[in-house]
GULO-381451 format. One record per residue (C-alpha): residue in one letter; x negated, y, z negated. Coordinates in steps of 0.2 Angstrom, whole numbers. Layout:
<pts>
+--------+-------+-------+-------+
! residu !    c1 !    c2 !    c3 !
+--------+-------+-------+-------+
!      a !     X !     Y !     Z !
...
+--------+-------+-------+-------+
</pts>
This chain:
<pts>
+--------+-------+-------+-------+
! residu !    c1 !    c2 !    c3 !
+--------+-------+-------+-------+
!      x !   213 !   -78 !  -107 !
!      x !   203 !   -68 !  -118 !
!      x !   187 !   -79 !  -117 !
!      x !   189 !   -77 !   -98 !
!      x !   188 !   -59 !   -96 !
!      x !   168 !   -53 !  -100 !
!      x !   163 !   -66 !   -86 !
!      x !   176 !   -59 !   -74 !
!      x !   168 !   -42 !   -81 !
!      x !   150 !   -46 !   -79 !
!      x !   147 !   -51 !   -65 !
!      x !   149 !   -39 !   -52 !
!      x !   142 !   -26 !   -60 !
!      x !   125 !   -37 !   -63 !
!      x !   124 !   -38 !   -43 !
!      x !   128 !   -21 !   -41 !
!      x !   111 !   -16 !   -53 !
!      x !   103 !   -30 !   -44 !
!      x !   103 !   -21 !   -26 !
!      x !   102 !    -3 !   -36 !
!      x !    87 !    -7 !   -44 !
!      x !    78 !   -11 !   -28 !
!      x !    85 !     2 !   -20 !
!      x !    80 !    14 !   -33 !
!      x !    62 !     8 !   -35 !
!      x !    58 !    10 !   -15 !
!      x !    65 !    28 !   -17 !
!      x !    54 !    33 !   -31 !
!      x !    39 !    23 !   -23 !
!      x !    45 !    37 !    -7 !
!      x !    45 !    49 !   -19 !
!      x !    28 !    46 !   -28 !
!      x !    19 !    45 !   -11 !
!      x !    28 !    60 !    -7 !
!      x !    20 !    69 !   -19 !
!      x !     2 !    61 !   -21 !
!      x !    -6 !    78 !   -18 !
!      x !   -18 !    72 !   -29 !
!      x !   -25 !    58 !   -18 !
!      x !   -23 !    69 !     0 !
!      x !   -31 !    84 !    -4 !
!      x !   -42 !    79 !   -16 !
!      x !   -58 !    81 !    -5 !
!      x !   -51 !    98 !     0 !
!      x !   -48 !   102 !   -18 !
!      x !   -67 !    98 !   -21 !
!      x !   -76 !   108 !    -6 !
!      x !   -63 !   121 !    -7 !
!      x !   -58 !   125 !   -24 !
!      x !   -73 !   123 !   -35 !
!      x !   -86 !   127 !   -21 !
!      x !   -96 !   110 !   -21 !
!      x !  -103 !   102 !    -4 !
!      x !   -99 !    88 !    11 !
!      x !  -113 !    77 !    -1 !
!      x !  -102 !    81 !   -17 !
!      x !   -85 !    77 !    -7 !
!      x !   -91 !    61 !     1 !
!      x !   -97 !    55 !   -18 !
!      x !   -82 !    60 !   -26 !
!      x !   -71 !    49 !   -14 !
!      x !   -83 !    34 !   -17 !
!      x !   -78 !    38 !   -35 !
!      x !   -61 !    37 !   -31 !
!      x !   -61 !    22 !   -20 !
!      x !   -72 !    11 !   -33 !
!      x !   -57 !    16 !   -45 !
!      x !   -43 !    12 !   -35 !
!      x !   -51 !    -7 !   -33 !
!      x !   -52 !    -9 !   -51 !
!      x !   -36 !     0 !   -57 !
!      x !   -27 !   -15 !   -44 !
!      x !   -34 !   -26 !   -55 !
!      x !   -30 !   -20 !   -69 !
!      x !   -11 !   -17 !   -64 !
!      x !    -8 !   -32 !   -58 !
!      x !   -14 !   -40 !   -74 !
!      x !    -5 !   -28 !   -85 !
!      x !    12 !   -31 !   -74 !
!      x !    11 !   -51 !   -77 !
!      x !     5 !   -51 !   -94 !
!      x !    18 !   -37 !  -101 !
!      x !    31 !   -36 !   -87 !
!      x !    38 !   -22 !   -74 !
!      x !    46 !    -9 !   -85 !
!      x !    31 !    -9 !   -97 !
!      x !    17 !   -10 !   -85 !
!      x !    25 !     6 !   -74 !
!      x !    31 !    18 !   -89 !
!      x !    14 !    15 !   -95 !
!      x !     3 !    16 !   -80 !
!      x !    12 !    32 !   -73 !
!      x !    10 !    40 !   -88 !
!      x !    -7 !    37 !   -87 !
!      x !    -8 !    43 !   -68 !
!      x !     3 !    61 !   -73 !
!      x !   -16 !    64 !   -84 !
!      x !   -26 !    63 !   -72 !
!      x !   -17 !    72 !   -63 !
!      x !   -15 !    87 !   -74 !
!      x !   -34 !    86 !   -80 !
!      x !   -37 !    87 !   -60 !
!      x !   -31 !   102 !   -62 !
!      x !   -43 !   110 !   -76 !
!      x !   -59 !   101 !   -71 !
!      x !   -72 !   109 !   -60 !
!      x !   -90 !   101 !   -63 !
!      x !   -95 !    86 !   -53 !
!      x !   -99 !    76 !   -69 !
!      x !   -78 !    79 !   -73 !
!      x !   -74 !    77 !   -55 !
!      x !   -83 !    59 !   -55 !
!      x !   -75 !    55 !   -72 !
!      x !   -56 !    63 !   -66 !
!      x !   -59 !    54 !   -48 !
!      x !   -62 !    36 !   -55 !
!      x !   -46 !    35 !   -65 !
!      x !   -36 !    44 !   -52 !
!      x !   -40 !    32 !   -41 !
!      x !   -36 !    16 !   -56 !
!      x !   -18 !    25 !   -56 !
!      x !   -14 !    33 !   -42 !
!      x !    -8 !    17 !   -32 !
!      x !    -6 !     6 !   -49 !
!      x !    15 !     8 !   -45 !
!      x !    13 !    -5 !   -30 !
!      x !    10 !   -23 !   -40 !
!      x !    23 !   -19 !   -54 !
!      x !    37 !   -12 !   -38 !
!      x !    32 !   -29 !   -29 !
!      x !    35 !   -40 !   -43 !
!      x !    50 !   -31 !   -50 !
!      x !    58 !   -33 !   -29 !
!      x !    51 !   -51 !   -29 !
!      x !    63 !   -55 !   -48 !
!      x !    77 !   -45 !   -42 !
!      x !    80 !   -53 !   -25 !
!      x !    82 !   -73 !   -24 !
!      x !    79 !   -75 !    -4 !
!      x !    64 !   -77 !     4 !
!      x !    71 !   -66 !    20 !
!      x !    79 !   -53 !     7 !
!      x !    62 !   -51 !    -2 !
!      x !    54 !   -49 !    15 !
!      x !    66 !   -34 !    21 !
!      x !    65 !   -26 !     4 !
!      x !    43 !   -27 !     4 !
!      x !    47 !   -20 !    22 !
!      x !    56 !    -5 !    16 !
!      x !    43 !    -2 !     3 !
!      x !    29 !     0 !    14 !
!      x !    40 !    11 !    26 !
!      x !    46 !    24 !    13 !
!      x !    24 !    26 !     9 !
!      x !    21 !    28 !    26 !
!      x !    35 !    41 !    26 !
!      x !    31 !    48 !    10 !
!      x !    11 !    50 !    15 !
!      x !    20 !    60 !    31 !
!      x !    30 !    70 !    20 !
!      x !    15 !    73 !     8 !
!      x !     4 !    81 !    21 !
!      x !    16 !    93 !    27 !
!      x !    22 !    99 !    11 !
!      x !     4 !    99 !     2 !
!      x !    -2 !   110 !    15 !
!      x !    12 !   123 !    12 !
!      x !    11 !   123 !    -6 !
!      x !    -8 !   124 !    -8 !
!      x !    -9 !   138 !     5 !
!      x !     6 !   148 !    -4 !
!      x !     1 !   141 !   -25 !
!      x !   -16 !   135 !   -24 !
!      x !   -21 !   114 !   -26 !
!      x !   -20 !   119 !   -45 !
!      x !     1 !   119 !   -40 !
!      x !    -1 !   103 !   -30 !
!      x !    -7 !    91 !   -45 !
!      x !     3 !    98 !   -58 !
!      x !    18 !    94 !   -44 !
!      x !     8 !    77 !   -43 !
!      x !     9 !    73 !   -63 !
!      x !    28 !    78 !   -65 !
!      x !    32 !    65 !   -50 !
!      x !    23 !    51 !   -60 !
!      x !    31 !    55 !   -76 !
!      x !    47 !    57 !   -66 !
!      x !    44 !    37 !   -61 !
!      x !    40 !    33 !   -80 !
!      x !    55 !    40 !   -85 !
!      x !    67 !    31 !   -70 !
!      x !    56 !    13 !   -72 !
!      x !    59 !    13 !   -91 !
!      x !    78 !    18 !   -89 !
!      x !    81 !     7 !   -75 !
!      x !    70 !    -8 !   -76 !
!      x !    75 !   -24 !   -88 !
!      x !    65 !   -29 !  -102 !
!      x !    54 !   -44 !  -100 !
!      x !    63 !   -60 !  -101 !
!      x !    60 !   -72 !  -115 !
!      x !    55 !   -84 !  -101 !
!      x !    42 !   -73 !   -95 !
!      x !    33 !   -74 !  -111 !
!      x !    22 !   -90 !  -102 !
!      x !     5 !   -86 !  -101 !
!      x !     0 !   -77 !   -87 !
!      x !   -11 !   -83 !   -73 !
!      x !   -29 !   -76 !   -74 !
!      x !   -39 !   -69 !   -59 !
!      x !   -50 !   -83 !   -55 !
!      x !   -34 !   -96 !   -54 !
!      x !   -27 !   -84 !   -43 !
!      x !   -39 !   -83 !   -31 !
!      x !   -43 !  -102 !   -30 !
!      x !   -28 !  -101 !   -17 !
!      x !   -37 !  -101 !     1 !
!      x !   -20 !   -94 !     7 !
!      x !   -21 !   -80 !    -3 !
!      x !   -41 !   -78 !     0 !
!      x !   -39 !   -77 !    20 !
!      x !   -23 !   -66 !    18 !
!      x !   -35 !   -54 !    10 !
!      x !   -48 !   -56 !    22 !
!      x !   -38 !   -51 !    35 !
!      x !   -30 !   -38 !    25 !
!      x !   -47 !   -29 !    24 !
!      x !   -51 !   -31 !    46 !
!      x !   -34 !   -26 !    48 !
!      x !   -32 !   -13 !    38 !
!      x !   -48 !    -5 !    44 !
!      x !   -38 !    -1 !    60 !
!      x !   -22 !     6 !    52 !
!      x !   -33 !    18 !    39 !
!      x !   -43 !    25 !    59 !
!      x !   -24 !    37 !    59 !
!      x !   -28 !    46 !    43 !
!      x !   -48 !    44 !    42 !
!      x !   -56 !    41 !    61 !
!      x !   -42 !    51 !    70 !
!      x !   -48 !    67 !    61 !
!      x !   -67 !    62 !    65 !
!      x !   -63 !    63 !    84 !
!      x !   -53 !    79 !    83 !
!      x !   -64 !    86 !    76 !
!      x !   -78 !    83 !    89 !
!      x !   -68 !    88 !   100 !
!      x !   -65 !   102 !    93 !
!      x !   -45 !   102 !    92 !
!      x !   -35 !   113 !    77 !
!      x !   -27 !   104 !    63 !
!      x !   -11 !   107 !    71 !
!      x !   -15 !    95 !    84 !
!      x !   -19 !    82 !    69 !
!      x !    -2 !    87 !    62 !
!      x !     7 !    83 !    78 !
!      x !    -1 !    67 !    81 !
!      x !     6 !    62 !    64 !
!      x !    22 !    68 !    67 !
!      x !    23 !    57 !    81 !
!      x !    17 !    42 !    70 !
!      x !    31 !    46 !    56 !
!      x !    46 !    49 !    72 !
!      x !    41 !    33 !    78 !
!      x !    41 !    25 !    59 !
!      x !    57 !    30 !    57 !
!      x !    67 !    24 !    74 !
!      x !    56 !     7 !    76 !
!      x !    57 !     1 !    56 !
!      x !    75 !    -4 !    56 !
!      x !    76 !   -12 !    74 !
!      x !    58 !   -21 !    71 !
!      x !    63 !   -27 !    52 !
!      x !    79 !   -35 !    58 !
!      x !    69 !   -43 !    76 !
!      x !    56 !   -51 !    64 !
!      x !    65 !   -56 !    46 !
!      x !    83 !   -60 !    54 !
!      x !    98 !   -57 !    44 !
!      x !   100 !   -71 !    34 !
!      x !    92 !   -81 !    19 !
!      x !    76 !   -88 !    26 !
!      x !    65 !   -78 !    37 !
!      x !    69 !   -79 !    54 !
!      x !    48 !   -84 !    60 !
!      x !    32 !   -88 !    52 !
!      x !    21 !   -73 !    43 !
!      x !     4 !   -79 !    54 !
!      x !    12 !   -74 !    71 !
!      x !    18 !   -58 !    64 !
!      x !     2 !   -53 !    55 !
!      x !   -11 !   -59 !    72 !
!      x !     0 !   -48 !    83 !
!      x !     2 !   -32 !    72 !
!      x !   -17 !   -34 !    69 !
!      x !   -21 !   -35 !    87 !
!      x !    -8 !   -21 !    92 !
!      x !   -18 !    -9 !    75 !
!      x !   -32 !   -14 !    85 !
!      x !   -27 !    -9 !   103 !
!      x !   -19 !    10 !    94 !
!      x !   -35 !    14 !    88 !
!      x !   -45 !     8 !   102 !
!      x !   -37 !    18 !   112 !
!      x !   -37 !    34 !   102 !
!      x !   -57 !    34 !   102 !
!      x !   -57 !    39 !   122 !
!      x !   -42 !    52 !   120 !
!      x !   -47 !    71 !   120 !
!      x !   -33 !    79 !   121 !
!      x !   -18 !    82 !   110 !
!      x !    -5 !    70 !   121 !
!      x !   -17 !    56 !   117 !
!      x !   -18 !    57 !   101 !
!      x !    -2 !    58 !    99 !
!      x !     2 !    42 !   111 !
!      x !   -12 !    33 !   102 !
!      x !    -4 !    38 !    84 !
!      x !    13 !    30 !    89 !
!      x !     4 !    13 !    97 !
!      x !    -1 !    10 !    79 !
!      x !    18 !     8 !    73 !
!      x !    22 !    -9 !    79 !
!      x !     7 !   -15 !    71 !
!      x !    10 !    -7 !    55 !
!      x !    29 !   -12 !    54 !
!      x !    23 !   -32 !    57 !
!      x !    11 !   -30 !    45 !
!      x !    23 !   -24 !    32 !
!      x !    33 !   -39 !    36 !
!      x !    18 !   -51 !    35 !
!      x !    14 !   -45 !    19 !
!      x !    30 !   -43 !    10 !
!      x !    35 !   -60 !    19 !
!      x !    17 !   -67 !     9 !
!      x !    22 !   -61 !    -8 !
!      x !    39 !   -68 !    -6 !
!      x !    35 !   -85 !    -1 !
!      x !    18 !   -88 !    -6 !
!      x !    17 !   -81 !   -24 !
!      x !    18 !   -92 !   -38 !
!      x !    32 !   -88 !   -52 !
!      x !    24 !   -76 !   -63 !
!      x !     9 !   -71 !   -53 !
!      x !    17 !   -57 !   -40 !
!      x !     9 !   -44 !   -47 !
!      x !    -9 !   -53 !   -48 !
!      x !    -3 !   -56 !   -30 !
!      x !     1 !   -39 !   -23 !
!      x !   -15 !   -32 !   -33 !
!      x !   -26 !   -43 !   -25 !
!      x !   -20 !   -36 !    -7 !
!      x !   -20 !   -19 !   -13 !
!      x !   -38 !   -21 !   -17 !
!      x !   -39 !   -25 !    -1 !
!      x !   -32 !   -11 !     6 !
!      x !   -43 !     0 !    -6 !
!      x !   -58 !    -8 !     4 !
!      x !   -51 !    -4 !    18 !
!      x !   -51 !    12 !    15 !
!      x !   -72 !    15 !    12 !
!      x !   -77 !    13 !    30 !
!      x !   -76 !    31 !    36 !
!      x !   -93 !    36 !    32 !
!      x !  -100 !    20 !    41 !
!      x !   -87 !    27 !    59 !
!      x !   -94 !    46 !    56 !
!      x !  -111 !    39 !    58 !
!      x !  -107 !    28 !    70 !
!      x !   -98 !    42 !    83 !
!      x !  -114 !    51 !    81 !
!      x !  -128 !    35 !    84 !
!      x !  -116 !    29 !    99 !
!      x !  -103 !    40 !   102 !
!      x !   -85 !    34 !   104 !
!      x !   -90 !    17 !   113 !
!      x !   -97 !    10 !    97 !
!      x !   -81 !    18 !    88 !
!      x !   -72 !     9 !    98 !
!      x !   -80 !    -8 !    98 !
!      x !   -82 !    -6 !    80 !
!      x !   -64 !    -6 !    76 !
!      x !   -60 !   -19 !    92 !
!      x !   -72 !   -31 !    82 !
!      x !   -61 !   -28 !    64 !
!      x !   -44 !   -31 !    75 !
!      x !   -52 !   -45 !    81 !
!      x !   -59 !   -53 !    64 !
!      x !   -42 !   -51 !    57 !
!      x !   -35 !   -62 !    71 !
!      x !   -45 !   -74 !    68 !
!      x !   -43 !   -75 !    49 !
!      x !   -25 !   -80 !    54 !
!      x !   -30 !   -96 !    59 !
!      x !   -36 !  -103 !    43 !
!      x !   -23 !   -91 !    35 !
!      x !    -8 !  -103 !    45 !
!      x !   -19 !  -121 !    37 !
!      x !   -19 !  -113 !    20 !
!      x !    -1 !  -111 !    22 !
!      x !     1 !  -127 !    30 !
!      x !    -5 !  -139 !    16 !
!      x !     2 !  -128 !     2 !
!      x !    20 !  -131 !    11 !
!      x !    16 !  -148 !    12 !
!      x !    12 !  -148 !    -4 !
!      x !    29 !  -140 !   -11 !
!      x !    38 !  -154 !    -4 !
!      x !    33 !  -162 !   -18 !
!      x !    31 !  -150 !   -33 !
!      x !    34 !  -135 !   -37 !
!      x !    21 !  -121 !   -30 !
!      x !    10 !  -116 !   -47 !
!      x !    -8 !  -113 !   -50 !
!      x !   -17 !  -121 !   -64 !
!      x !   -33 !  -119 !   -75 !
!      x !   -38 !  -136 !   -62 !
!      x !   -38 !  -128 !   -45 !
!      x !   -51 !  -112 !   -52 !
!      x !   -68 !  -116 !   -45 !
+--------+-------+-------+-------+
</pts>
């Protein structure tokens, strides 16, 4: 009897941590976006609070993009090699210091320096969250949902970020809003390392380097179309404002136009989740479909948005993008969970991160775009990106094709033979 009772103990509890841990991860990722001050008002922080110019602002982002591309890499390599709850304690740690030196620099030299390694932290959370989900969760469809949550509580904590931002740095200054910034990472630390197992004994293989990992053609036109499509998605936060501005519309009409992008977030995330993954253990359709329409539909919302003028239009553009974002979370979190070798999430979810990072550098090339060839050229700018990540899909559906094919056979790994 005795010898019976610690498995009868054990094992409820264990699924219980299981679903927490998940659970608890997506709300600090909500929380951590939430409060990336840091990241939103960073250009503000640099015209405004230390006096420099649109030159020095546009510089200082570069700065910051460049770092958020190599700090992917390095988190998804950190995460592999050392695990989850090593990787995230130690890389949120590293993001609370350069958020509190942001606060005590003012120099361009120290706001290049403080820009590149706020841009390796600030988003360094993302491979380690989508590896630890991946581990925790054993079915395809669950891993899905739980990668769909994920990106729905950033796009509601970026909502939530702006709002609140903007009333603590008018009220306490952007000196406030980082120091906010650094207690939030160390509050992640501190929850990832009391939450989060230690590494397996099993997880002690060695890790997968970079150049395997990108020997996968799947994974190479994922990011592909990662970058066109994501181009479109980044026009809410980066061309919108462009256009307002020309149009010379108050920042309350930009904050509106969000609000309608998170209202919609909120009502069309469960709904669309449920439609697209199903409720069972294996996803309910194919990733491609999903990920050609929400690229065409990102496409068609900021397409649209670049002949608004008025408030209402913006707005109706801003809530257009929804859809597309929601199936491309799914796409995504549907790719990591069924394409990702054992032991090489992290590389994984770095690698489209990075992509999203690119993805992010184009506003100077639309800013001097709208003023060579007005909103026309804006427009079939971002048309062509939508319609580039469309295409990738179809090479995207053959990667995935042969490496299915190939599972029937063996198990899915990458080795040293398959790098170039």
């Amino acid at each position: 009897m005795a010898t019976h009772a610690p498995a009868t103990i054990t094992t409820a509890p264990a699924a219980r941590t299981t679903q927490s841990i998940v659970w608890i991860l997506i709300a600090s990722s909500l929380a951590v976006k939430a409060g990336g001050f840091a990241w939103d008002f960073l250009s503000y922080y640099v015209a405004d609070g230390t006096g420099h110019g649109t030159t020095a602002v546009g510089a200082v982002l570069t700065v910051f993009g460049i770092g958020w591309c190599l700090g992917q890499a390095g988190a998804g390599a950190l995460t592999d090699r050392v695990g989850q709850r090593t990787a995230l304690t130690i890389l949120m740690i590293l993001s609370a210091l350069a958020c509190f030196a942001l606060a005590l620099v003012q120099s361009l030299p120290a706001l290049f320096a403080v820009s590149l390694c706020l841009g390796m932290t600030m988003e360094a959370h993302r491979p380690a969250v989508s590896a630890a989900i991946n581990d925790a969760i054993p079915t395809q469809a669950g891993r899905t949902r739980a990668q769909a949550w994920l990106y729905w509580s950033a796009n509601v904590g970026i909502a939530i970020c702006g709002g609140a931002g903007g009333y603590v740095a008018h009220h306490h200054g952007y000196r406030a809003l980082f120091l906010v910034n650094g207690l939030v990472c160390l509050g992640f630390a501190y929850v990832a390392h009391r939450t989060l197992p230690t590494r397996p004994p099993a997880a002690d293989q060695q890790a997968l380097t970079y150049r395997q990992v990108l020997a996968d053609p799947a994974l190479r036109w994922m990011t592909v179309a990662a970058v066109f499509t994501m181009v479109c998605a980044w026009g809410l936060v980066s061309v919108l404002p462009l256009l307002m501005t020309a149009d010379q519309l108050p920042p309350t009409a930009y904050g509106t136009a969000m609000i309608a992008n998170t209202v919609v977030v909120l009502l069309l995330t469960p709904p669309m989740t449920r439609l697209l993954v199903g409720r069972g253990e294996q996803l309910k359709y194919p990733l491609v479909p999903i990920l050609a329409a929400g690229s065409a539909i990102l496409g068609l919302g900021i397409t649209v948005a670049a002949f608004q003028h008025a408030t209402l239009g913006y707005s109706v553009a801003a809530a257009i993008l929804v859809p597309g974002e929601i199936c491309y979370s799914v796409a995504i979190g549907a790719f990591l969970s069924t394409a990702a070798p054992e032991g090489a999430t992290g590389r994984y979810q770095a690698v489209l991160s990075a992509a999203q990072a690119v993805a992010s550098l184009p506003p100077l090339g639309i800013a001097l775009a709208l003023d060579a060839g007005g909103r026309t050229l804006v427009a079939v700018l971002l048309g062509v990106c939508a319609l580039a990540a469309v295409l990738a899909c179809r090479p995207l559906a053959r990667s995935l094709r042969r490496a299915n094919a190939s599972l029937q056979a063996t198990p899915r790994t990458l080795t040293s033979q398959e790098a170039p």
